[in-house]
Structure formats: structure tokens, C-alpha cells
N, C-alpha and C positions, 0 to 999 in steps of 0.2 A: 149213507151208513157204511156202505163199505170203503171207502175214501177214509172214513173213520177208526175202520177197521184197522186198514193197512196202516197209520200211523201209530195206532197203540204196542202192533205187533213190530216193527220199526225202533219203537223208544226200548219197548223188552229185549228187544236182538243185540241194542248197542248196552244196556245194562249188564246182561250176559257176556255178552264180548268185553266190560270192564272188570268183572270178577273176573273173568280168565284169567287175565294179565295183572289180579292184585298181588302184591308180593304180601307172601305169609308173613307172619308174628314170628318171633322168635319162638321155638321151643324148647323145651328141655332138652331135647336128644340134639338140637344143634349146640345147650352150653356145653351140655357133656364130651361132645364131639371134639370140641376146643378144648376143657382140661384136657383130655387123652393126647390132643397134639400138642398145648402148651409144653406139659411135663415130659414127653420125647424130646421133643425140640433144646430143652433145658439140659438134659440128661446128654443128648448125644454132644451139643456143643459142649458140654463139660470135659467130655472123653477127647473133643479137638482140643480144648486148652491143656488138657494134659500131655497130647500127643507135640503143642507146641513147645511148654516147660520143657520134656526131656527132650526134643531139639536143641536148645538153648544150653541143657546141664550137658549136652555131649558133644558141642560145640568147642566145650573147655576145656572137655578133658583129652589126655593123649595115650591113659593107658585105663585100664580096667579098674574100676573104683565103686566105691559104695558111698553115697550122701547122704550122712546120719542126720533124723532127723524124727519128729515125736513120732508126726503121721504128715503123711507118709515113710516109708524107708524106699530111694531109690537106688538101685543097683544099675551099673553102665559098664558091659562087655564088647569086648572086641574077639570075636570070637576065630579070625585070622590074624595074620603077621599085619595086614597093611590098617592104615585107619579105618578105610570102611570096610562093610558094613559092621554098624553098632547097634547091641540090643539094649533093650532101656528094660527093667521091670520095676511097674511101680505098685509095692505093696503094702495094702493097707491091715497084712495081718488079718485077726479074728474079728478084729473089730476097733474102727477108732474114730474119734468127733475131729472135723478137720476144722478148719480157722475161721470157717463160716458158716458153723453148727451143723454142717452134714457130717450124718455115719456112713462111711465105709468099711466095707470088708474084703478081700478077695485083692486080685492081681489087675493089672493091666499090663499088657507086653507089645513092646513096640519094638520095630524094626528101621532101621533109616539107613536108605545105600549110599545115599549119600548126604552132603549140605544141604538146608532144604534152600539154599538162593539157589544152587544149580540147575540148569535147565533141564527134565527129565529125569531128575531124584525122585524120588516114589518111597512113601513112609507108609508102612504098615502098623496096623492096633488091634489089636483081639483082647477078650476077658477071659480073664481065669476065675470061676464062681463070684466074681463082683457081684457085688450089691452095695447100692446106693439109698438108704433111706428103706431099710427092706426089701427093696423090688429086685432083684435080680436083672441082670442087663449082661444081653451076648449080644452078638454080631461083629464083622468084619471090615476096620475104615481102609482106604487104601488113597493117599492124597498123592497126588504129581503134581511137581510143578511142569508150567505150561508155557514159561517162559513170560517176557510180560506183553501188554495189549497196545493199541492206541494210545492209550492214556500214561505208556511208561510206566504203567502199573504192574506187579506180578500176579499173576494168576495161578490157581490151585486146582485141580479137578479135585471134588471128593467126593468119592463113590460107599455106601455102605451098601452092604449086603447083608442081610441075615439078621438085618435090626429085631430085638423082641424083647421086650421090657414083663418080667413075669413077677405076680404078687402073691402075696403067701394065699390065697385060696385059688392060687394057679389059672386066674384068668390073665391074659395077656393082652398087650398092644404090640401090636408087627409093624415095622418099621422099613422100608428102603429108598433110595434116593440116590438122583446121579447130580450134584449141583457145580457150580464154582464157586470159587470164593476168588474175590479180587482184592489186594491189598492196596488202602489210601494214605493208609498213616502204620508209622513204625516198622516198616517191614526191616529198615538197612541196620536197624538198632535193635542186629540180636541177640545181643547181654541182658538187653531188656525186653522182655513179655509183653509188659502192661499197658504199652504207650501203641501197643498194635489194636490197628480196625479196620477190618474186612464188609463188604458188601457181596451178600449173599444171593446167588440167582438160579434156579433151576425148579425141578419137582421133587413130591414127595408122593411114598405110596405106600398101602396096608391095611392092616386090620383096626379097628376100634376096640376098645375091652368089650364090649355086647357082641363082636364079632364080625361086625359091619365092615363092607370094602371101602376105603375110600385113596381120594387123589387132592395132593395140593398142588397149587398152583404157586407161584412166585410172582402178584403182578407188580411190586413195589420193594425195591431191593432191600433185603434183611441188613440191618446195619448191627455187626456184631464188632463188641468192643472187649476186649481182653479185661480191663479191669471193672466189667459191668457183671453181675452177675446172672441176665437173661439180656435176650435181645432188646434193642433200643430205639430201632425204628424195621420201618418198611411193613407189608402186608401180606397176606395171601389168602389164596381163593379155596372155599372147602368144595367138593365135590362128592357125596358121599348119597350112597343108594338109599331112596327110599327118604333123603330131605331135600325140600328146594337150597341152592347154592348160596354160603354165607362166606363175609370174609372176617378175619382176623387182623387186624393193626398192633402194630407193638408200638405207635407214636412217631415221634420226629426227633428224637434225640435224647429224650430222656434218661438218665440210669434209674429207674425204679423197677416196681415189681407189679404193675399192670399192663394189660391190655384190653383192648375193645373189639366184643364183637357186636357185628349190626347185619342187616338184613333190610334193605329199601331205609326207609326211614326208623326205624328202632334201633337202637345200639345198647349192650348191654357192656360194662367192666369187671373182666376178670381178674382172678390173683394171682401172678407167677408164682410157681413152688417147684422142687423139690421133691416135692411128696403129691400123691394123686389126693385128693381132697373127699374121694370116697371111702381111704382106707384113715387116714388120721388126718391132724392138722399137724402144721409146722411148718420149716425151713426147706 
């Protein structure tokens, strides 16, 4: 009988020791966790493709100029005698629908000391009351180049600071990160924007709109492409208090406007946007 014992108490110990280790079901507060990173992640890379465009529009020019245009209007100063440094603002006014149905409003101002091929140029980006889709959007990007890697590739530090995405009933998502960006394609063709693609590696870190701290990870390089309008590959890891750890995929190449999140064997498909999907729908 008790030989008997001992093995019933045996099979219960390794049952218990297998619930331990089940990985949880997805939850809601793990999808939600993902829109709130989704739509950062969309927002602040938007602010790099802007910051790369007036790159490009200051590349051309040789004296202080304005480039008229519906929406935006961008203005480019030289605000010494020599070419550098150039200030870029790009303004969207009160309010205007740009070419891929986002509203903006407010400024974006950039700074470049120099060519961004040169080794140790450093571009600065700040908001003036921008708003993208109503959400309001501060913080401060600061990119260097890093010269290039291994691979003959150039590299970009890009540091934000002060990330915070605010919505009209004033809750917010906080935002910072210290990443690189590695350029694979289009870096030497810079007349043209759109034929650039970066692979993205580092951390990210902040608040959730509920107010929760959380940390990402990079374990699958971000593949961001200039004429894509969200990320298109790569992954990363959530780490956020209070849920077991899930990851996000953006795929393998794709230009669409999904991503998968999963957790063990469950995976769920979200919708890249624009807009947080708790305040409206749309682009």
C-alpha cells in the first residue's frame, strides 16, 4: 500500500511540475500590449523617413530655399555662411491629409551637421505640437552615422529620447530606445529614398496606454524598407510586468499591413495602423 502510495504522489508531482512550465494562452492585455507597440513602432519610423526625405531635399540644395508643396511645406536654412549645418522644417500646418491618407498637423524640425554618408554626422528631429492621426507625438531622434561594419554596410545609431505618443483623453504610450540601423540596399543612391532598407537591432523601452512598464527585445532583425509603409520582416520579444513573455513577427519580406503575435503554440494576426484601434479605425 504504500509502494502504492508513493507512486500516485510521484505521477501528481510530475503533473504539477507540467502545469508549471505550460505556456499561457494569449490574452488580451498581451494583444493590446502589441497595438500600443505596433502603432509606436509605425509612428516613430515615420518620423525616420521624414528625417531621411529632408536628408535628401538638403543634399540638393546650396542655399536657403522653401519646397512648395500641398502637404507638406518644407523649408531648408543654412543658418551660417558655410553649407553646414542645415535646418529642415517640415510643416504640416493646421492640418492636412498626406498621400497615404494620414492627417497631420504641427512641425517636425531637423537638424544635420553634416552629409548623412559622412562618418560621425549626427541628425537631429524634435516635434513642434505634431499630431499624426490625433495623437499627439514628442520626443527627441538623434542618428550618427557609425561608419560602416563587416559587411561594408553603413551603420546608424538611433537614439530616441523622450518618446510619448498622447491621445485626446490624455492617456499616453512612452517610448525610448537605443538601436542601429544597418543599411543593405540604397544607401549610395541619395536622390532616391525609396530603394533604401535598413535592418534594425537593438531595445525598446516604456509605458503601455494602461500604464504598464515594459522592454523589447530585437531577437530577429527589423527589416524596414523606405517604400513599405510598416515593417516587413524580423521580430521581437515583449517583456512586460505582470504577462508571461510573447513575441511579435512582422514576417519575412512582405509589404503588407500585418503582423503575428504568438505565445508557445498560439499565434494570433494583428493590423498595422496609423491610428491605435482603441480610439477609431483607419489608416
Amino acid at each position: 500500500m504504500k509502494g502504492k502510495s508513493l507512486f500516485i504522489v510521484m505521477i501528481l508531482a510530475g503533473l504539477m511540475l507540467t502545469s508549471c512550465h505550460k505556456t499561457e494562452p494569449l490574452e488580451e492585455s498581451s494583444l493590446e500590449a502589441a497595438d500600443d507597440a505596433v502603432l509606436s513602432e509605425a509612428i516613430f519610423d515615420d518620423a525616420f523617413l521624414s528625417l531621411e526625405v529632408a536628408s535628401s531635399i538638403a543634399s540638393n540644395l546650396k542655399k536657403s530655399a522653401t519646397v512648395i508643396d500641398t502637404c507638406p511645406l518644407v523649408t531648408v536654412t543654412f543658418p551660417g555662411e558655410d553649407l553646414w549645418p542645415v535646418n529642415v522644417v517640415i510643416n504640416y500646418g493646421e492640418s492636412c491629409t498626406r498621400w497615404d491618407g494620414v492627417v497631420c498637423s504641427g512641425q517636425i524640425i531637423i537638424t544635420l551637421s553634416d552629409l548623412r554618408s559622412e562618418t560621425g554626422s549626427e541628425r537631429s528631429l524634435t516635434f513642434d505640437n505634431y499630431y499624426i492621426n490625433g495623437a499627439k507625438v514628442e520626443g527627441t531622434y538623434t542618428v550618427t552615422n557609425l561608419g560602416t561594419n563587416e559587411n561594408d554596410n553603413v551603420v546608424f545609431s538611433v537614439v530616441l529620447a523622450g518618446g510619448k505618443i498622447t491621445f485626446p483623453d490624455d492617456k499616453t504610450i512612452t517610448r525610448e530606445f537605443d538601436r542601429e540601423r544597418e543599411y543593405i540596399a540604397g544607401f549610395n543612391t541619395w536622390w532616391n529614398i525609396w530603394d533604401d532598407v535598413c535592418l534594425i537591432t537593438g531595445s525598446a523601452s516604456g509605458t503601455n496606454l494602461n500604464g504598464t512598464a515594459y522592454n523589447l527585445s530585437v531577437i530577429s532583425a527589423l527589416e524596414w524598407q523606405a517604400a513599405c509603409r510598416f515593417l516587413v520582416g524580423g521580430s521581437i520579444q515583449f517583456d512586460i510586468d505582470g504577462i508571461e513573455p510573447f513575441v511579435l513577427d512582422y514576417g519575412e519580406g512582405d509589404c503588407d499591413a500585418t503582423a503575428t503575435v504568438s505565445r508557445g503554440d498560439e499565434s494570433r494576426e494583428i493590423t498595422l495602423r496609423y491610428r491605435h484601434p482603441k480610439y477609431s479605425t483607419g489608416k
